[in-house]
N, C-alpha and C positions, 0 to 999 in steps of 0.2 A: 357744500353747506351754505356758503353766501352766495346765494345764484347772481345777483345783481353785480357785486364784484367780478364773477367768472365769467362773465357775457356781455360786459364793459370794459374794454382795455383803457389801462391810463396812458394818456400821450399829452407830452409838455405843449402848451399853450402860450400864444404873445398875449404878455402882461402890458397891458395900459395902467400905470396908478395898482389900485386893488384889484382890479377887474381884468377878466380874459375876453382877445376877442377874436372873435369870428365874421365871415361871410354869408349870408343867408340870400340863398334865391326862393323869390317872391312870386312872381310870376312870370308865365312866357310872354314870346315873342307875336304879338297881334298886326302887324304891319303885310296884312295878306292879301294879296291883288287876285280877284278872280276874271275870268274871261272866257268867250264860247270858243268853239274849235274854231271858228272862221274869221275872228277879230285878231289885227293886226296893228302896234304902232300906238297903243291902246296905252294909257296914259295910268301911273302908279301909285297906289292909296300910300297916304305919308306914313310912315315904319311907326309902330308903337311896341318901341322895347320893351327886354324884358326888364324886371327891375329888381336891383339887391340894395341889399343892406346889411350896415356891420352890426352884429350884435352885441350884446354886453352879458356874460356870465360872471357872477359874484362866487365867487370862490370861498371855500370854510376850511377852518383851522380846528384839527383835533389836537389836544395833549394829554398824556397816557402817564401820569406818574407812579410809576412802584418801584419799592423798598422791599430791601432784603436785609436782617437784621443780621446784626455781627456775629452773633452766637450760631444764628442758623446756617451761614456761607463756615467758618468756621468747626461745626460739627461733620459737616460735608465735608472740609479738607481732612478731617483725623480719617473719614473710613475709605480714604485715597481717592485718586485724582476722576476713580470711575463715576464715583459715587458724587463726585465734587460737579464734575460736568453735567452728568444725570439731574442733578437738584436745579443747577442753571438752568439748563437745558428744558426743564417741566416750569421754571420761573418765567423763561422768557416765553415759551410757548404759549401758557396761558393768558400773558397779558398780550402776547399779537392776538389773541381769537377771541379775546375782552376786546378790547381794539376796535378790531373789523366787527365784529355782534355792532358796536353803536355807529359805525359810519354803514354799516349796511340798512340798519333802521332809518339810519339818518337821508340814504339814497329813495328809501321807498316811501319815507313819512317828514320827511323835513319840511318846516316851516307849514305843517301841522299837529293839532292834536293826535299824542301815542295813545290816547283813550277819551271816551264819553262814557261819565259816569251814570252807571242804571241805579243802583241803591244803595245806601249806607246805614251798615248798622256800625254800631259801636267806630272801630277805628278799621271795620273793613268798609272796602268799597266791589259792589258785584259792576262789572265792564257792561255795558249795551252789549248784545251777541251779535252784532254786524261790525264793533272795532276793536273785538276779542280776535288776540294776535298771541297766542302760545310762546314764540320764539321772541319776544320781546320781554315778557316776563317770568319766563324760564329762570331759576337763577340770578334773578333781580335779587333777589334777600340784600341789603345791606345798599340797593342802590335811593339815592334821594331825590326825592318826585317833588315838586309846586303841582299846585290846584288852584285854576282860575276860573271862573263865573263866563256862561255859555256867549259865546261871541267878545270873548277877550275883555269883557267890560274890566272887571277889576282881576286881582288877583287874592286868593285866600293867605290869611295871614301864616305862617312860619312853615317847616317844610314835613316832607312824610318821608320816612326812613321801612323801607318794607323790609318785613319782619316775616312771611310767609305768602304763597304762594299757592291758590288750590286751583290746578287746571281744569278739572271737573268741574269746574261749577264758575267759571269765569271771575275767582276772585281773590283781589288783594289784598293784604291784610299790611299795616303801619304801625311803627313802634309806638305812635301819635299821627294821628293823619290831619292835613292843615285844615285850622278852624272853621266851623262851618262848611265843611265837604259836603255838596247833596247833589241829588240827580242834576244831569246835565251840566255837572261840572268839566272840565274837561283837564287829562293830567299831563305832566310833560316831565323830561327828565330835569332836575335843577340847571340853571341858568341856560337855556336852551330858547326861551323865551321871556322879554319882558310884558306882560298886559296891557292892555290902554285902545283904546278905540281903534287905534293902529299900530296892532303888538309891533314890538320891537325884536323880530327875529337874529339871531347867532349863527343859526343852520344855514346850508344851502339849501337850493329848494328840491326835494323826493323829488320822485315819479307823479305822487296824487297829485302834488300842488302844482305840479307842471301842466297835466293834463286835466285837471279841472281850472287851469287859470282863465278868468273871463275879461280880464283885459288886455296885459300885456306879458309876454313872454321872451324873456333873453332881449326886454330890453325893444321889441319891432309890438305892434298893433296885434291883435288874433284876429283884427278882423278881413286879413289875407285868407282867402281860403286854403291854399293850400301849407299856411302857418298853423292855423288854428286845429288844435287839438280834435278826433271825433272821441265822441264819448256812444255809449250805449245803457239803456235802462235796461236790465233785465225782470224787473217787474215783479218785484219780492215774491221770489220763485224760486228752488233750486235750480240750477243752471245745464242746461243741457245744452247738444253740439246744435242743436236747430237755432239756437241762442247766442252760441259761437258765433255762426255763420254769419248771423245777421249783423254781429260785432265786425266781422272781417268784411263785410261788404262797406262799410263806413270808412273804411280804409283803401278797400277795394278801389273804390267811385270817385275819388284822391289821384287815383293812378297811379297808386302801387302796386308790382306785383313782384312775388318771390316768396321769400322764407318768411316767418315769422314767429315768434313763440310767445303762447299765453301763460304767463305768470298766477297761480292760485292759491287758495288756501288749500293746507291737505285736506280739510272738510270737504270741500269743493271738492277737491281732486276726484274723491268717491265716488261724491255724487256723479260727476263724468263717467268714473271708472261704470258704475249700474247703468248710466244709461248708453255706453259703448258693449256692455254684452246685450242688451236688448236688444241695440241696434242690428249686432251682431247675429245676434240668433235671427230675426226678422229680415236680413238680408244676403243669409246661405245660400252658395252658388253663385251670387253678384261680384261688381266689382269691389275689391276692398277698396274701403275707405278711411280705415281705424287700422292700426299696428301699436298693440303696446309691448315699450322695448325697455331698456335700462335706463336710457333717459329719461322717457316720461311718454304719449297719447302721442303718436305722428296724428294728423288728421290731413286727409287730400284734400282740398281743394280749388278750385280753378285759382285762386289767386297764386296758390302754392302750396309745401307742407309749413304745416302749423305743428309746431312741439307742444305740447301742452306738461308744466312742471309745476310741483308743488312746490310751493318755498314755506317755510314754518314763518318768516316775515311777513307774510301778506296778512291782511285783516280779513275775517268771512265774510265782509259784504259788498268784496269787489276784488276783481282780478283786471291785469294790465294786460294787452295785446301791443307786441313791438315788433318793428323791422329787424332781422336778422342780419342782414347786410345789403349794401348800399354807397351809393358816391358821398358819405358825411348823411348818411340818413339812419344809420344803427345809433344806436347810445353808447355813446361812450364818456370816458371820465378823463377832464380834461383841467391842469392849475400846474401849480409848481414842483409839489413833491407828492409823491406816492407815501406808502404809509413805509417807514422806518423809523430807523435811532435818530433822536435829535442830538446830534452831535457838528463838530466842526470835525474836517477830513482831516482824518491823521491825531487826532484825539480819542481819548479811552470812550468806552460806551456806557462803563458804570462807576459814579464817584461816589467817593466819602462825602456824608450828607454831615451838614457841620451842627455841631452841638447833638448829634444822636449819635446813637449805635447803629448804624443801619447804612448800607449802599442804596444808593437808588440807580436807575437808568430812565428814560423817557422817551416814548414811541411818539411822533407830528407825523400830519399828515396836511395837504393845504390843496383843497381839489374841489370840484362841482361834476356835476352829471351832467350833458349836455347830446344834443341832435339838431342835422339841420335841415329836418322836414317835420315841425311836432302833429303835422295832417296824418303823418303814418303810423301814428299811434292814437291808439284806444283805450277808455276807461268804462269797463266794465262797471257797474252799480247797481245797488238794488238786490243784490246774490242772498237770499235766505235759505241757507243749506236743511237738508233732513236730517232727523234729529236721531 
């Protein structure tokens, strides 16, 4: 369900201050002495190393607060101890998968906009159809959004509390949606961003904001080549494997080669799926090239296989291509703690919350996403799926 968590492992990281850090190679070894077969005694061009550098990952803090009311933990203990665990048991579950749902949005869209607004009527707002993301506002009802003015200028005054949800038609609907909401606004979840010329980000930074970063990433230059992120236009088009390719060869040219897997929208997904039986039908008898399995599209190619998965988190107007594995060249998730109880070792996990009727417990988590080749990853854009 959260593919970005499932295909990122978390490993504890040295903390500098706030920050994690890491090693990053930059470039090779250019100190190469050429010579004919017959020269001798022949004199050595001066070594130009290769060169690293430490990086800086900023790390983010989630906290999960829920309450369970006295009457309700209590109605569970009268229908016995089964019934009593069962009720826990659906209490806490829900809130780890509440949880993980915003640090997994948080992994693919941090420290960007979760939407660009297309049109507003009343107190609905209809999403753009390339930042329409199903699995982000699933089951929002009840979650509170800000609305700030295109390019972080300002922010719209007071907050939007969603009140419905129509996936058909890319739209959300607010109990009050913040004043003056119009096209090309852009929305966020509350306190996730402050506005101002140079918003004031909370989040760590996603996938997108990694791989479309144009200046500096974890902290080193992009303008390393083999730092610097590839990207791909697919040229507001539904997306096909001839369009993969060309994504994987940007990667390719980088000098990587191996596994890799393309992260999509399930829109997308389709579109693939139609143009993998074309493909199919038009190349019986050939060598395969396509296998669809349980996972998701193998795709062969000289670089490697290519998995291709659908994630309900991705937006339809772009999909992510990443290393599978590597010497610190996959993604992984790298800070202090993984996501559990916020507690001290050897204390309870759920207390009397004072002046109410009600237990709470609380989930933290304190982590960033991180790679140390971001050359070997690609950002797909421009994806206009069929309708």
């Amino acid at each position: 369900m959260f593919t970005l968590q499932r295909i990122m492992p978390f490993n504890e990281a040295e903390r500098i201050g706030d920050k994690y850090a890491e090693v990053a190679l930059l470039q090779g070894e250019h100190g190469m002495t050429y010579a004919g077969a017959g020269d001798d005694a022949f004199a050595l061009v001066a070594s130009v190393p290769g060169q690293t550098k430490p990086t800086e990952v900023q790390g983010c803090q989630h906290v999960l607060k829920t309450r369970v009311g006295i009457n309700a933990i209590n109605s569970a203990k009268k229908r016995g101890e089964t019934a009593f665990e069962g009720t826990m048991d659906m209490v806490v579950e829900n809130a780890n998968q509440s949880f993980r749902k915003r640090l997994e949005i948080d992994m693919f869209y941090g420290q960007k906009e979760l939407a660009v607004v297309d049109s507003v009527s009343s107190n609905t707002a209809t999403i753009a159809a390339a930042d329409w993301c199903p699995g982000i506002w699933a089951g929002s009802e009840g979650a509170v959004c800000s609305a700030h003015t295109a390019s972080w200028a300002a922010s719209r005054a007071g907050d939007g509390v969603v009140s419905s949800v129509d996936i058909a038609n890319r739209q959300v609907t607010f109990t009050t949606i913040p004043t003056s909401t119009a096209a090309t606004d852009l929305l966020n979840f509350k306190g996730q961003v402050t506005a101002g010329t140079a918003p004031a980000w909370v989040t760590q930074k996603g996938l997108h904001s990694c791989l479309a970063e144009a200046s500096t990433l974890f902290n080193i230059d992009v303008t390393y080549s083999l730092w610097k992120p590839c990207s791909y236009a697919v040229g507001s088009v539904p997306i096909t494997f001839s369009k993969v390719q060309k994504a994987i060869y940007q990667v390719q040219s980088k000098g990587y080669k191996g596994p890799m897997r393309l992260i999509l929208n399930p829109t997308t997904w389709a579109d693939l799926l139609d143009d993998e039986v074309a493909l199919r039908r038009h190349n019986e008898g050939g060598v395969r090239q396509y296998e669809v399995g349980a996972e998701g599209i193998k795709f062969y190619t000289a670089c490697g296989v290519v998995t291709i998965e659908a994630s309900l988190y991705c937006k339809e107007g772009h999909a992510f291509l990443l290393p599978e594995k590597g010497k610190g060249w996959s993604w992984r998730r790298i800070g202090a703690s993984d996501v559990g109880f916020d507690t001290i070792k050897g204390t309870s996990q759920i207390e009397r919350v004072a002046d109410v009727a009600a237990y709470e417990f609380r989930l933290y988590d304190n982590e960033a996403i991180y790679t140390g080749r971001p050359g070997y990853s690609c950002l797909l854009t421009g994806i206009v799926n069929n309708t």
